[in-house]
C-alpha positions as CSV (number, residue, x, y, z in Angstrom):
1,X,28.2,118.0,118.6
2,X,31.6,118.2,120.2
3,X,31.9,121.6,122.0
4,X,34.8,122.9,123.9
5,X,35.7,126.0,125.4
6,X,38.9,127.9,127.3
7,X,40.1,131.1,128.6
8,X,43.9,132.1,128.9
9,X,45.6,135.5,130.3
10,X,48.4,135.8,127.7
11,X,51.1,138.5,128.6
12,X,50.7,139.9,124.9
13,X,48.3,142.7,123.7
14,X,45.3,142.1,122.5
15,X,46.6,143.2,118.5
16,X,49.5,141.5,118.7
17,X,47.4,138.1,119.6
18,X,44.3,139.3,116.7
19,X,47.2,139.9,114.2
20,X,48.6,136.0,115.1
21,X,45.3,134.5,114.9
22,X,43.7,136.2,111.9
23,X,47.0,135.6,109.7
24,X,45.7,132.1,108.5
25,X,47.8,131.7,105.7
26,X,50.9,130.9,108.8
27,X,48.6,128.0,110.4
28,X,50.6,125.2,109.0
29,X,54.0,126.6,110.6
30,X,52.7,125.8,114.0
31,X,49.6,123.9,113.8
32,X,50.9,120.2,113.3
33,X,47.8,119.5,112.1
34,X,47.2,121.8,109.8
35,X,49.0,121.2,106.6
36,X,47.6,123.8,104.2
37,X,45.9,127.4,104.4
38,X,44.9,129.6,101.8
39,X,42.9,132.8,101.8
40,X,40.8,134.6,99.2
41,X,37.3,136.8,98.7
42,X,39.2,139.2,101.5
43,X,37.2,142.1,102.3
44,X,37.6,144.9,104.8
45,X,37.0,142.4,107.6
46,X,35.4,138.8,106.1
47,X,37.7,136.3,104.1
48,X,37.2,132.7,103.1
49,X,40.0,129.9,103.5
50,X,40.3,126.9,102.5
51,X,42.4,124.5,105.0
52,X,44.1,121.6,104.3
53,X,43.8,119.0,108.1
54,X,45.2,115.6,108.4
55,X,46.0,112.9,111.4
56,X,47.9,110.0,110.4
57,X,46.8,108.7,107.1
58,X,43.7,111.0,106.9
59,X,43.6,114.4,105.2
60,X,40.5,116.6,105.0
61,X,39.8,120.0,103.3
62,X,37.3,122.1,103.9
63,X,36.1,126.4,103.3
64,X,35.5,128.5,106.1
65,X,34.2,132.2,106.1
66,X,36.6,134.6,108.2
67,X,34.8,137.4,110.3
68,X,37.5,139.7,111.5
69,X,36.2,142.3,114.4
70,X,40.0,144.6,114.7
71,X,41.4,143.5,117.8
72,X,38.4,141.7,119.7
73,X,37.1,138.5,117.9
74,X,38.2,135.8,115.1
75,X,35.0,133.8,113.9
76,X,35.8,131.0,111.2
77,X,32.4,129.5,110.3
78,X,32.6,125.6,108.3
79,X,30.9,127.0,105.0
80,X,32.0,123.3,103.1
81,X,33.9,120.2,103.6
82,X,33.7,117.4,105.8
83,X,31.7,119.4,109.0
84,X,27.7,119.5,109.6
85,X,29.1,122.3,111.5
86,X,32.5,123.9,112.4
87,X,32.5,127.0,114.3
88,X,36.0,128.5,116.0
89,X,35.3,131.4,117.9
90,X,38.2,133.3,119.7
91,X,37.2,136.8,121.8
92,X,40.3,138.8,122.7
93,X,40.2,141.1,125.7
94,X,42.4,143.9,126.5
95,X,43.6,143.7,130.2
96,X,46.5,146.3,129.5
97,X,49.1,146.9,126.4
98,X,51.0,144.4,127.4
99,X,48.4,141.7,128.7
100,X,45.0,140.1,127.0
101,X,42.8,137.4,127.8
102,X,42.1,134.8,125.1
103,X,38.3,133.0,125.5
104,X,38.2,130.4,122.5
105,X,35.0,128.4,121.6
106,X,35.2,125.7,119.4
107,X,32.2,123.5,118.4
108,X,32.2,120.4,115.5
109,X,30.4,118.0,114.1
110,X,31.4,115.8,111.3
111,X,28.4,115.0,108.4
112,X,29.8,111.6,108.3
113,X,29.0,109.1,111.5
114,X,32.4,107.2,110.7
115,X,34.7,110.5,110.4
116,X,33.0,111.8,113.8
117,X,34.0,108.5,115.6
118,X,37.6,108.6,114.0
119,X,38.4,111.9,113.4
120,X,36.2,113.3,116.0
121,X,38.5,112.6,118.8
122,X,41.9,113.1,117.5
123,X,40.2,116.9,116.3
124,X,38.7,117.2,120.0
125,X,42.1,116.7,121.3
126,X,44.1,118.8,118.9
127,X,41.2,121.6,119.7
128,X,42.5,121.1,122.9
129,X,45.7,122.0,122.4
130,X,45.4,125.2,119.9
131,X,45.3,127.7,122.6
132,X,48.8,126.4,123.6
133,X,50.2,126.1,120.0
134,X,49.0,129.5,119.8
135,X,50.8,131.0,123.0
136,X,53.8,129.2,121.6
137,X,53.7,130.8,118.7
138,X,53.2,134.2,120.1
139,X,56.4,133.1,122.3
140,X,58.0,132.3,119.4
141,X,57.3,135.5,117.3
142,X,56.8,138.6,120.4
143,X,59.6,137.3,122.3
């Protein structure tokens, strides 16, 4: 299993950055990776989605189950689709109203051996970069 973690101080508030990361349904206007999102089953604070991924010539859907705590934590959980397990885990913490600091966990592993060892990296590298797609969207959006 492919686990990687980072923290960021963001000079946003800590609802600003929840509102930007729980809105799923806009992950395809900044995620390059992304190229569909769709939400449904929303409760007060659990949804499901189903994303749409794809690198090169290889596209992937799969369902994840949306925990929302208001302001503080995104969890999507891997529910069905291509993972063994899929878990993205951001914690938002208020510094000030202007200021936050972002910790995001993500861990994967593919079912298949094959999509591990070909998709496994490219997703390891564009799990990477989502903390910075996400700052540039914020930039884009609070600026």
């Amino acid at each position: 299993m492919v686990k990687y973690s980072v923290n960021k101080k963001l000079n946003y508030s800590n609802k600003q950055m929840f509102d930007l990361i729980s809105d799923v349904t806009k992950y395809p206007e900044f995620l390059p990776w992304c190229k569909n999102s769709n939400i449904y089953n929303k409760s007060n604070d659990i949804f499901y989605s189903d994303m749409e991924i794809g690198f090169n010539l290889i596209k992937e859907t799969f369902t994840s189950k949306v925990t929302l705590v208001e302001a503080a934590k995104v969890h999507s959980e891997a529910v069905s689709g291509p993972f063994r397990k899929m878990n993205n885990i951001w914690e938002i913490d208020y510094i000030s109203d202007k200021e936050c600091e972002i910790n995001l966990i993500i861990e994967f592993e593919f079912k298949s051996f094959i999509l591990q060892n070909i998709i496994g990296q490219l997703f390891e590298s564009a799990s990477k970069k989502m903390i910075i797609a996400f700052e540039e969207r914020a930039n884009y959006l609070y600026k």
